[in-house]
KOLNU-251574 format. One record per residue: x, y, z of N, C-alpha, C in turn; chain; residue number from 1. Coordinates in steps of 0.1 Angstrom, whole numbers, m for minus. Each point is the difference from the previous one (the first is absolute). Layout:
N
neast:nnorth:nup:caeast:canorth:caup:ceast:cnorth:cup:kette:nr
X:Y:Z:X:Y:Z:X:Y:Z:A:NUM
...
//
This chain:
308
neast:nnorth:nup:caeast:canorth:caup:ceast:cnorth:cup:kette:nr
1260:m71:m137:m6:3:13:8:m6:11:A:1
3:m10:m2:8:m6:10:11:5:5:A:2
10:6:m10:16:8:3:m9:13:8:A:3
m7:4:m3:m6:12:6:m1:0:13:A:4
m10:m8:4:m3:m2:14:12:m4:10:A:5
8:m7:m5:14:m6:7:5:12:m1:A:6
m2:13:m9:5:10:1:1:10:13:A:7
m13:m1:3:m12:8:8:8:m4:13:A:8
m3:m11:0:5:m8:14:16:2:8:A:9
9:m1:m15:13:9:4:0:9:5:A:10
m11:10:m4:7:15:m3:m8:4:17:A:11
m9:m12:2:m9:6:13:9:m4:9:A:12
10:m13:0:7:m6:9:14:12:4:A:13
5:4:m12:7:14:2:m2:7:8:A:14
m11:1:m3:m7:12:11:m1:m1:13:A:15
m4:m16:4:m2:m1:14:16:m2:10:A:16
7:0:m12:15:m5:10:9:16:m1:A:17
m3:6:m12:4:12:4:6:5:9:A:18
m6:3:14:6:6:15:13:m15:2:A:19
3:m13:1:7:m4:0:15:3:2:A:20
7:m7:2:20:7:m1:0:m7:m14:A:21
7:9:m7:0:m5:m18:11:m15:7:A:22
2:m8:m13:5:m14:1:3:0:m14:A:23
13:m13:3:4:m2:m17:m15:m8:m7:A:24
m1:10:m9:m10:m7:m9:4:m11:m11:A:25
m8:m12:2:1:m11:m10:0:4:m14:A:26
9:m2:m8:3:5:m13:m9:m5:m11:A:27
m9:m14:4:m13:0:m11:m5:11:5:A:28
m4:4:14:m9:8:4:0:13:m5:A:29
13:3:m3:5:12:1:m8:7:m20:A:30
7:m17:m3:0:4:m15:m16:0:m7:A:31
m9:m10:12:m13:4:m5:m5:12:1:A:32
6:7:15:m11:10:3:10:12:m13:A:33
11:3:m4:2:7:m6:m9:m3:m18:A:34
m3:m15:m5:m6:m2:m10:m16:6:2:A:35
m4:m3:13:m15:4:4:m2:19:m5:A:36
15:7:5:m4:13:0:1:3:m10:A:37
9:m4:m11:0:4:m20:m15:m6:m1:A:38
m2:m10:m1:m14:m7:3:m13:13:m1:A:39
4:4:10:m9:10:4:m2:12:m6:A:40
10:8:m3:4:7:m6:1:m2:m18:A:41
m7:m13:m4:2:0:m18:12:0:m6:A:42
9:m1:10:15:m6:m8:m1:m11:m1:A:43
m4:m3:m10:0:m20:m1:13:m5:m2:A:44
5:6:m4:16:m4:m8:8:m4:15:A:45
2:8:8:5:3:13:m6:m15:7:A:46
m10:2:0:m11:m13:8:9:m12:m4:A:47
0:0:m15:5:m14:m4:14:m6:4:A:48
5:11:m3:16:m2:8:m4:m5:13:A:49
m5:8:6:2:m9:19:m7:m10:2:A:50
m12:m3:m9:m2:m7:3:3:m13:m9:A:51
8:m1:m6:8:m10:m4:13:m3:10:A:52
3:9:3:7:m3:14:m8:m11:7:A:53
m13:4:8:m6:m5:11:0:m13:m4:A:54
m5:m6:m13:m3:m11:m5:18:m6:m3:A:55
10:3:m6:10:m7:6:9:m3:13:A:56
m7:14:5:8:m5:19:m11:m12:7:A:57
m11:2:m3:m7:m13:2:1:m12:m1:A:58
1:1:m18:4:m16:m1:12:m4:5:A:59
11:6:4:10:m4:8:1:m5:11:A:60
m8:6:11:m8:1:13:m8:m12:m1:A:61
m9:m1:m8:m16:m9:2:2:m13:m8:A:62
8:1:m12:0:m11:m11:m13:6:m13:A:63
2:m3:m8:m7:0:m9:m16:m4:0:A:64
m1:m12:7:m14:m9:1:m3:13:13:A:65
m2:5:8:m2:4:11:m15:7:1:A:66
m8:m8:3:m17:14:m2:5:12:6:A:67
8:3:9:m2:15:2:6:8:m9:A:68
4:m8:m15:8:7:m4:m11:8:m13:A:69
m9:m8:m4:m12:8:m4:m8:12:m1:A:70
m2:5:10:m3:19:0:13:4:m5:A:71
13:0:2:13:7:m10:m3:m6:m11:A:72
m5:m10:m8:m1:m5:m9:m12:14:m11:A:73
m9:m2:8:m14:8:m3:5:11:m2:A:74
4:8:14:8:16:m1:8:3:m11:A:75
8:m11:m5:11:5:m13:m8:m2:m11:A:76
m6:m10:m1:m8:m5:m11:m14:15:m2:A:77
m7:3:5:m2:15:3:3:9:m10:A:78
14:5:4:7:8:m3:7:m3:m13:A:79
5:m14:m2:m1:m3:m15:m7:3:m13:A:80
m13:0:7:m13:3:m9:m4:11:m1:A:81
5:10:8:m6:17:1:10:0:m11:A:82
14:m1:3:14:1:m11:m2:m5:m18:A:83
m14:m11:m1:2:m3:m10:6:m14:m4:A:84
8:m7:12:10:m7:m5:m11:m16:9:A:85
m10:m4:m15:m9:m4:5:1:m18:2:A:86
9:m6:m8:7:m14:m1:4:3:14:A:87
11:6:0:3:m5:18:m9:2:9:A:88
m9:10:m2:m11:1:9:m10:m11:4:A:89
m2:m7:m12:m6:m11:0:9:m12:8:A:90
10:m5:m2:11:m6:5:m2:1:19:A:91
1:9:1:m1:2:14:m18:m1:8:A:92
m8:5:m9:m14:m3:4:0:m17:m1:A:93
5:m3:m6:m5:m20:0:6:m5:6:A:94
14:7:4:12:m7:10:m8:3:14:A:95
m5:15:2:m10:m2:12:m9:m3:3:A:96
m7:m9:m6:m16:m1:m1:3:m19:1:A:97
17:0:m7:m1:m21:4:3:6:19:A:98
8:5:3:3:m3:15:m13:5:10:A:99
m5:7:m3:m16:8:6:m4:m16:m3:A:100
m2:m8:m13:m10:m11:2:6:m12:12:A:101
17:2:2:3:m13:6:m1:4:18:A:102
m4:8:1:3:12:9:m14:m4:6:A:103
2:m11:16:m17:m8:7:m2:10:9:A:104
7:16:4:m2:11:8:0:12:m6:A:105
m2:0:m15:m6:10:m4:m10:5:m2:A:106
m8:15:3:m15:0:m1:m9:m1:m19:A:107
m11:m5:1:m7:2:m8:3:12:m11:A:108
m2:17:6:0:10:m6:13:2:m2:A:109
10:m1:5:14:m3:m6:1:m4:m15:A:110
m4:m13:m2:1:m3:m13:m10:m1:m8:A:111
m6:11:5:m13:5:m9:1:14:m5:A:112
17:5:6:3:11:m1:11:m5:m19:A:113
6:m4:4:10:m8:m8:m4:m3:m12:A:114
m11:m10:0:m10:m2:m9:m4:10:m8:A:115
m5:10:7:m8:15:m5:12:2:m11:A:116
10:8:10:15:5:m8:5:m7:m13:A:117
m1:m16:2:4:m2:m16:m10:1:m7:A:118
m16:m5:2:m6:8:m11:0:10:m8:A:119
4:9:14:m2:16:m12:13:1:m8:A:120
14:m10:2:8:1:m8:m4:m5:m13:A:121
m7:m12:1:m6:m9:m10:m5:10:m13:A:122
m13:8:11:m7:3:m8:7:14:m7:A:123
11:5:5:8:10:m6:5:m3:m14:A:124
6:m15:4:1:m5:m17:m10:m4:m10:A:125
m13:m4:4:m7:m1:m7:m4:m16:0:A:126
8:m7:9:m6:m13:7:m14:m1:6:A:127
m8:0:m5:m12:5:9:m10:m15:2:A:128
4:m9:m4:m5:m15:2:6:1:17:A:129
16:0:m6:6:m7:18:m2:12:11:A:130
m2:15:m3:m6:10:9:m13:m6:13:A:131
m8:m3:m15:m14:m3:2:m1:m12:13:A:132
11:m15:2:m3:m6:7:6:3:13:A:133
12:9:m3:7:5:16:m9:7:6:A:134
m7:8:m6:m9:11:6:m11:m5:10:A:135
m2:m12:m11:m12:m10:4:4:m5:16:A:136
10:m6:m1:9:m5:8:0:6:16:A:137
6:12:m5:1:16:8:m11:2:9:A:138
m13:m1:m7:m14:4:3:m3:m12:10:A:139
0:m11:m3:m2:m13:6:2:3:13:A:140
15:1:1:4:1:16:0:11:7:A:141
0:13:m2:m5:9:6:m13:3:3:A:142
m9:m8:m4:m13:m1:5:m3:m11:8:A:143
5:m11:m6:3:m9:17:9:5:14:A:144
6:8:m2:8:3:12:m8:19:3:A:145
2:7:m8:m5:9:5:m18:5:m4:A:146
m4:m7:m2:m19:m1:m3:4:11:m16:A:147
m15:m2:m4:m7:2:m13:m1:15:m7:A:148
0:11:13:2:11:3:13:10:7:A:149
11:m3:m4:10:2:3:7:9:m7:A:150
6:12:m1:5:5:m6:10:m4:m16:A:151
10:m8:11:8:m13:m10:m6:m4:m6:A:152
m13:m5:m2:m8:m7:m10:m4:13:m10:A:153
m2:7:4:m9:10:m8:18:8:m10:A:154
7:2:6:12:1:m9:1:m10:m10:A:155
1:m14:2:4:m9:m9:m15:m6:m8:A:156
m14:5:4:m10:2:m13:2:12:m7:A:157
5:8:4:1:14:m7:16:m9:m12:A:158
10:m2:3:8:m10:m7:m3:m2:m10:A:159
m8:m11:4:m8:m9:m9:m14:4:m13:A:160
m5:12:5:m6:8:m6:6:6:m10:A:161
13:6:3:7:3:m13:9:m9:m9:A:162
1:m11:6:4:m11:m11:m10:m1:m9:A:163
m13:m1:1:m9:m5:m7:m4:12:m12:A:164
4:8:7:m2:14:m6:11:2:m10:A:165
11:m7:3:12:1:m13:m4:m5:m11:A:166
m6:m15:7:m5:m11:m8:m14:4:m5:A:167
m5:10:m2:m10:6:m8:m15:m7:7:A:168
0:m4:10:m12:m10:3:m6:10:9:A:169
m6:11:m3:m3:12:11:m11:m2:5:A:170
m10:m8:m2:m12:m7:9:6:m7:16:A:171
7:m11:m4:7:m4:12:12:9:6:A:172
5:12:m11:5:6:13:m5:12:8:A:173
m13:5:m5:m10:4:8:m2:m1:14:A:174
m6:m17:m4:m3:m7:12:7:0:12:A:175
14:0:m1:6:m1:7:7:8:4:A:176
1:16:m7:6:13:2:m12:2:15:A:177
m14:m5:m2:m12:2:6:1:m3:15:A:178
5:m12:0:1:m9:12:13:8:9:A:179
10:4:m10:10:4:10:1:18:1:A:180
m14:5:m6:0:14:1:m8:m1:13:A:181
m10:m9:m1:m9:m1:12:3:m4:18:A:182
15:m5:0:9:m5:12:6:10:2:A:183
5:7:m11:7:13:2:m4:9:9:A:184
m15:6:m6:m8:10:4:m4:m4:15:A:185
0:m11:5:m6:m5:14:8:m1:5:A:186
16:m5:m3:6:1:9:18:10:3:A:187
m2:7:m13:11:10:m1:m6:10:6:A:188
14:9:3:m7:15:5:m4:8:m15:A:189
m4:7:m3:0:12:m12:10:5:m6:A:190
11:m2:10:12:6:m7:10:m9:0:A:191
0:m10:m4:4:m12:3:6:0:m13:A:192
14:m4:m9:4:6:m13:0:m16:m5:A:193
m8:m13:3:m3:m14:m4:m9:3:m2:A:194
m12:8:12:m18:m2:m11:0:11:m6:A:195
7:13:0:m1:10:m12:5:m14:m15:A:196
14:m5:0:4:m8:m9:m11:m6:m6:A:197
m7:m13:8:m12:m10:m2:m9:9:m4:A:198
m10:14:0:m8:6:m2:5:5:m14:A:199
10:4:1:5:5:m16:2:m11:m9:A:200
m1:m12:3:6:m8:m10:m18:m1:m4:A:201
m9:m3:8:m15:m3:m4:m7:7:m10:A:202
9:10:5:m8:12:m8:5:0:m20:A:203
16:m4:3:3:m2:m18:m6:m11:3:A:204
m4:m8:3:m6:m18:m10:m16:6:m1:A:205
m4:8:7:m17:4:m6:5:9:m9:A:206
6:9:m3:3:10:m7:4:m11:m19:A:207
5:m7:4:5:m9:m13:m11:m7:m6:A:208
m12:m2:11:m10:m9:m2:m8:9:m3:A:209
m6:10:4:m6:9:m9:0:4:m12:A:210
15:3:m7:5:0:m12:m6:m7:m7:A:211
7:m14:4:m4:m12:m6:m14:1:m7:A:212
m10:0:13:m19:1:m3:m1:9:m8:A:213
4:16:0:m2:12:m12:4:m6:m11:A:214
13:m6:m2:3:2:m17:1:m10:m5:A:215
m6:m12:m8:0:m14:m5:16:m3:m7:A:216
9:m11:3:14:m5:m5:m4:4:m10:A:217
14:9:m8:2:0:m12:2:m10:m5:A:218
6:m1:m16:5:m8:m5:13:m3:0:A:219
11:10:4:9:1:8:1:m9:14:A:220
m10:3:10:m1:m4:12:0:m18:m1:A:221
m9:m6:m12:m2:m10:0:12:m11:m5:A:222
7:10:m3:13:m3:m5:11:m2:5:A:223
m2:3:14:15:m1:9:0:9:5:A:224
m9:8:0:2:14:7:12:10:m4:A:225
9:7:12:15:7:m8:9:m3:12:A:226
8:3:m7:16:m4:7:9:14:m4:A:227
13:0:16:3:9:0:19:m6:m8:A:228
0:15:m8:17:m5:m3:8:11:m1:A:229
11:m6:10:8:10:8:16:m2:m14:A:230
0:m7:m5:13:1:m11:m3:m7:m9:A:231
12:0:m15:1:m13:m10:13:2:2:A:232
7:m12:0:20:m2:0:0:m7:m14:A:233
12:m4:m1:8:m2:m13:m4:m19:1:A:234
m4:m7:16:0:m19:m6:m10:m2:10:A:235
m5:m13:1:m9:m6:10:8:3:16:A:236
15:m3:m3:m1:m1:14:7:13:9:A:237
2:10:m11:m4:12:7:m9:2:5:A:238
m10:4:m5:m13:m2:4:m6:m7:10:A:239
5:m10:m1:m6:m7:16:10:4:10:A:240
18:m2:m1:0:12:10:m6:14:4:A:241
1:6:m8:m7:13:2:m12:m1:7:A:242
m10:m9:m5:m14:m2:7:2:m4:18:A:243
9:m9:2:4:m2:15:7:14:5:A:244
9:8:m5:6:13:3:m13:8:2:A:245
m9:3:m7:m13:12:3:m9:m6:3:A:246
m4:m12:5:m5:m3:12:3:0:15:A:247
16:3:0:4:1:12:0:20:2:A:248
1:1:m9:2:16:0:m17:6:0:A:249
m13:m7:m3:m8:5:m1:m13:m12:6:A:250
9:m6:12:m10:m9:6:m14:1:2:A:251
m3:17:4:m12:0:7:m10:2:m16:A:252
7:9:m10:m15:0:m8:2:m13:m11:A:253
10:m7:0:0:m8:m2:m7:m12:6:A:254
m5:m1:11:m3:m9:12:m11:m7:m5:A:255
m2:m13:m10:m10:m14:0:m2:3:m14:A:256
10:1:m2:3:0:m21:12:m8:m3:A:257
m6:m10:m7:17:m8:m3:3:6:m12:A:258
18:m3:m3:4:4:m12:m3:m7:m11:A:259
m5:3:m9:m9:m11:m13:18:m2:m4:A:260
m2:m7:m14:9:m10:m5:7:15:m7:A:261
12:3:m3:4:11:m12:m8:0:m13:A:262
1:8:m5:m13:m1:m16:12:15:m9:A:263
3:m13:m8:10:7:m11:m12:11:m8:A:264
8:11:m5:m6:8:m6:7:4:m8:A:265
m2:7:m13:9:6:m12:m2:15:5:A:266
16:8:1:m4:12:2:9:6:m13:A:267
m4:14:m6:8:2:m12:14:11:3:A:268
9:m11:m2:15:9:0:3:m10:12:A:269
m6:m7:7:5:m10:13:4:m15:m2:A:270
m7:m4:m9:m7:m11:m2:m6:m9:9:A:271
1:m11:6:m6:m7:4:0:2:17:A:272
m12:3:6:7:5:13:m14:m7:11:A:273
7:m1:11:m15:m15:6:m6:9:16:A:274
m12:3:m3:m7:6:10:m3:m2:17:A:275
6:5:6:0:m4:15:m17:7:5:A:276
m5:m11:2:m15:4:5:m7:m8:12:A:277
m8:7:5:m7:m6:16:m13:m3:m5:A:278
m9:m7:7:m17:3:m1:m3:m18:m3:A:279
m11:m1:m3:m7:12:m4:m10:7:11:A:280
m7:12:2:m9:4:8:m14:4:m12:A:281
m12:m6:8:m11:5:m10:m6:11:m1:A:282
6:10:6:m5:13:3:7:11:m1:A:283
1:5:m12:12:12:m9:m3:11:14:A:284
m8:1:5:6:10:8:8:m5:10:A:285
m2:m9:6:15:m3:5:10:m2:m1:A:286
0:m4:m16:10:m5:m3:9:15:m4:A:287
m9:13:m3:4:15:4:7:0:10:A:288
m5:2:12:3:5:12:14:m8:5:A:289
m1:m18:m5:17:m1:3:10:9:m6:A:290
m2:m2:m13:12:1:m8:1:17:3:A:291
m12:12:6:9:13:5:8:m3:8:A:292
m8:m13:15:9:m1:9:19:m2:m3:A:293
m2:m5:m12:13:m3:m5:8:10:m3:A:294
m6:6:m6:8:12:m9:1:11:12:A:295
m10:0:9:6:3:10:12:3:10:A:296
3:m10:m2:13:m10:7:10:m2:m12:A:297
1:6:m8:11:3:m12:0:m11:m12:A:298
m12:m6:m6:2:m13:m6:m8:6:m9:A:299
3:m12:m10:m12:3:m10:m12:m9:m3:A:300
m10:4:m3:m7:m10:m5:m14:6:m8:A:301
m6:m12:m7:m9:3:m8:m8:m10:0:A:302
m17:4:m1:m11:m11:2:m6:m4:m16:A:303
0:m14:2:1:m4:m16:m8:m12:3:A:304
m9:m2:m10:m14:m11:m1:10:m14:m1:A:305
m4:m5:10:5:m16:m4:m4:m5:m10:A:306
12:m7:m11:m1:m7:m10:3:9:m9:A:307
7:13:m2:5:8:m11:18:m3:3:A:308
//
């Protein structure tokens, strides 16, 4: 949220200087507003280049320690994470979130922006303990600074609703899909593409919860539920690479599943070959609907009962 808005604010500042006599443009400047427009446009790859620029002409300019050097921090770190390339993403979210904390002129929702963003990296990997207290965190101060009813808030319960929702606890993330469907509706317009988002997310956590109530856990279910597995390689630590490789390639349906441990298997004519798998999720139809998203997207995968 935060690279976004700083976005907004660029692109309106553009606008107002426009009529102007053009001038030599500042070459961070130059290189942001060119990362802003790949940005814009879904070239993340492009984004990342310039804006790895902006973030080294900076620290040249400002020094390393420098709070304003923070939003470039966020902006690349961003784009790190659309990319996949989620270790440095993280790197740069903590690198901006220490200067945002030492930072006595930064606002509240600033680093409730920050906060939000590494959670959802968190919970991408399947961290969902350390998700759970950023979010917390997140929530805290954007309701002290912007009240209880605020849009920002209702994005980051909607967040937090699907954390709990990865984390199978779909009572509490009900609740809270509830709270931020209801800020939504009062204070978004209709066509607003955050409370369409918040409204759709409410609707799969009742939809899961219904399920739930119709069909009593199998014996399967009680068992670990299923997990998704996208390959077997030839050693353990194939396999854990590979598992970091098609999480970065399959972030989103991947998103609040960690990679379980490898699980050697005997295959005939192969021999010994060790299973790269995600999950678990307690609910085979979802654990469906990823793995087409996958195969979708050129991968393979197959939904298989935890503990086989």
């Amino acid at each position: 949220m935060r690279h976004l808005a700083r976005l907004l604010f660029a692109l309106i500042a553009l606008m107002v200087v426009a009529t102007d006599p053009p001038a030599a443009e500042d070459p961070i400047e130059q290189a942001y507003r060119r990362g802003m427009a790949a940005f814009e446009r879904g070239d993340y790859e492009a984004a990342v280049r310039w804006f790895e620029q902006v973030v080294a002409r900076a620290e040249r300019e400002l020094g390393p320690d420098d709070p304003r050097l923070a939003t470039d921090l966020v902006n690349l770190a961003e784009v790190y994470r659309l990319t996949g390339r989620l270790e440095a993403a993280e790197r740069l979210y903590r690198r901006a979130l220490a200067l945002d904390r030492r930072n006595p002129r930064i606002r509240p929702e600033e680093i409730a922006i920050t906060l939000n963003d590494l959670a959802l990296l968190y919970r991408m990997q399947g961290r969902h303990e350390q998700a759970a207290r950023l979010y917390r965190e997140a929530l805290q101060r954007l309701e002290r600074a912007r009240g209880r009813d605020h849009p920002d808030v209702a994005r980051v319960l909607a967040n937090m609703a699907q954390l709990e929702r990865a984390r199978g606890r779909l009572p509490e993330a009900l609740a809270l899909a509830r709270r931020a469907a209801a800020i939504a509706e009062a204070r978004l317009p209709a066509d607003d593409p955050a409370r369409r988002a918040i409204l759709a997310g409410l609707e799969r956590i009742r939809s899961e919860l219904a399920r739930a109530h119709a069909s009593p856990p199998s014996a399967t279910d009680r068992s670990g539920g299923y997990v998704l597995q996208l390959a077997a390689l030839g050693s353990p630590e194939s396999a854990r690479t590979a598992a970091r490789r098609l999480r970065a390639r399959f972030a989103e349906a991947l998103a609040g599943l960690p990679a379980l441990a490898p699980q050697p298997v005997e295959v005939a004519g192969k021999g010994r070959l060790w299973r790269v798998r995600f999950g678990p999720l307690a609910d085979r139809d979802e654990a469906q609907r990823r793995c087409a998203a996958i195969r979708r997207a050129g991968g393979r995968c197959r939904v298989m009962a935890a503990g086989k």
